[in-house]
Every structure is written in C-alpha cells, then in structure tokens.
N, C-alpha and C positions, 0 to 999 in steps of 0.2 A: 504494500500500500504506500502508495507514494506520501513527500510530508509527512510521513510518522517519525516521531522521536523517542528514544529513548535515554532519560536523563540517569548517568551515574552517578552515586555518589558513596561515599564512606560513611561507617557508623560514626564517625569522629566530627561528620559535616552534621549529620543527623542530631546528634549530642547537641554539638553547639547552637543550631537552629533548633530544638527546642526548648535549652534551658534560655537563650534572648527571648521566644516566645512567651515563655513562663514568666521574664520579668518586665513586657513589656505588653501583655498581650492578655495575660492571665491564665490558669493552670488548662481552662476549656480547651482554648484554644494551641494552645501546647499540645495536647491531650488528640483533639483532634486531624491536626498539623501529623505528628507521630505515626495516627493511626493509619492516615491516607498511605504516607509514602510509605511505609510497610507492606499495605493493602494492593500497591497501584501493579498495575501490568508494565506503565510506563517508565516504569524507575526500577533499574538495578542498584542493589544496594550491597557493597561490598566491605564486608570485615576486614578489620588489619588485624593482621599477624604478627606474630614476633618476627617472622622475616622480615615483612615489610614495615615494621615500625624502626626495623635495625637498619634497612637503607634509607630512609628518612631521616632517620637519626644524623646518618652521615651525611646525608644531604643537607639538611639544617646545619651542622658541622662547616663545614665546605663553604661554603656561602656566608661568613661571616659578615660581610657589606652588603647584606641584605635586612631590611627588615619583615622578614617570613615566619609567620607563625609554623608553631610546627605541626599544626593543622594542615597549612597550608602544602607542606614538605611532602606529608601522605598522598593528600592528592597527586601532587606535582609524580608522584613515583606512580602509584596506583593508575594515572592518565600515562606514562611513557610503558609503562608495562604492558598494556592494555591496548598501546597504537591511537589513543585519543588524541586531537589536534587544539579541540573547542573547548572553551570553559563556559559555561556557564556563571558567571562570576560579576563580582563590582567590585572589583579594585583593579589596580593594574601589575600587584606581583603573580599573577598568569601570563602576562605577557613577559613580564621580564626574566621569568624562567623558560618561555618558547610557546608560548600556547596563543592562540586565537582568544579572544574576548568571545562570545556570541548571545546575544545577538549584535553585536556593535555597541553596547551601553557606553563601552569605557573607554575613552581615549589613551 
C-alpha cells in the first residue's frame, strides 16, 4: 500500500514521551499515549539490549563535542543498525549525527 509508514522507535523514546506526558499532560493521557503505540500496527517498537546500550554507550563516549542525550545515542545506533535514513524528530542532533529530519520540521 502505497504512503504507508511505519514509525520506529525505542523503549527509551517510549519512556521519555511518556513520563513529559505525565508531567505535562497528566497520568490519562500518559496512560493513553502508552497504550496506543504499544497497540499500533504502525509502530515498531524496539528494546535495547545490553549490546546495544554498550554501542551507544561508546557512541555517547566518542562524540564528546556533542550535546546528545544518550537517549539520543540509542536511536542514532538502533537507526544505522536497522539501515534507517529518516528521523522523525525536533531537534537537529539527527542531522548532525547523519540522519534526514522528516518531515522537514527542522532546519
């Protein structure tokens, strides 16, 4: 089917969008936020491992003139592991590690 997407992400992106839901948004909506992208067909949702939280690790490492969460570092690994191009994302350390912005939000 053409235009279909499927959004990946990490239990660690997961985490932190719902604990800012939780304090901004209130526990419902937390709650329900959670349960969607659990639920959804459209989202791959991928666990880190101790492997991959040990290349991140060195990637955060490595990159000390950056400022990258090491949230961020899982992705960054999880996405070149996996052959991803595109982020999803609103900041711009995606691009500054290699990645496409998408939809275009971020300069």
């Amino acid at each position: 089917m053409p235009g279909r997407v499927t959004f990946v992400t990490t239990d660690y992106v997961l985490d932190e969008t719902i604990t800012l839901l939780l304090y901004h948004a209130g526990h419902e909506q937390a709650l329900t936020f959670g349960d969607m992208v659990q639920r959804s067909r459209h989202v791959k949702l991928v666990w880190i491992d101790a492997d991959t939280s040990e290349r991140a690790w060195r990637l955060f490492k490595q990159y000390d003139d950056k400022v990258w969460a090491f949230t961020d570092c899982t992705s960054f690994t999880i996405m070149r592991e996996m052959g991803l191009q595109q982020a999803f994302a609103f900041d711009h350390h995606f691009e500054q590690a290699g990645f496409r912005i998408w939809p275009g939000m971020v300069s």
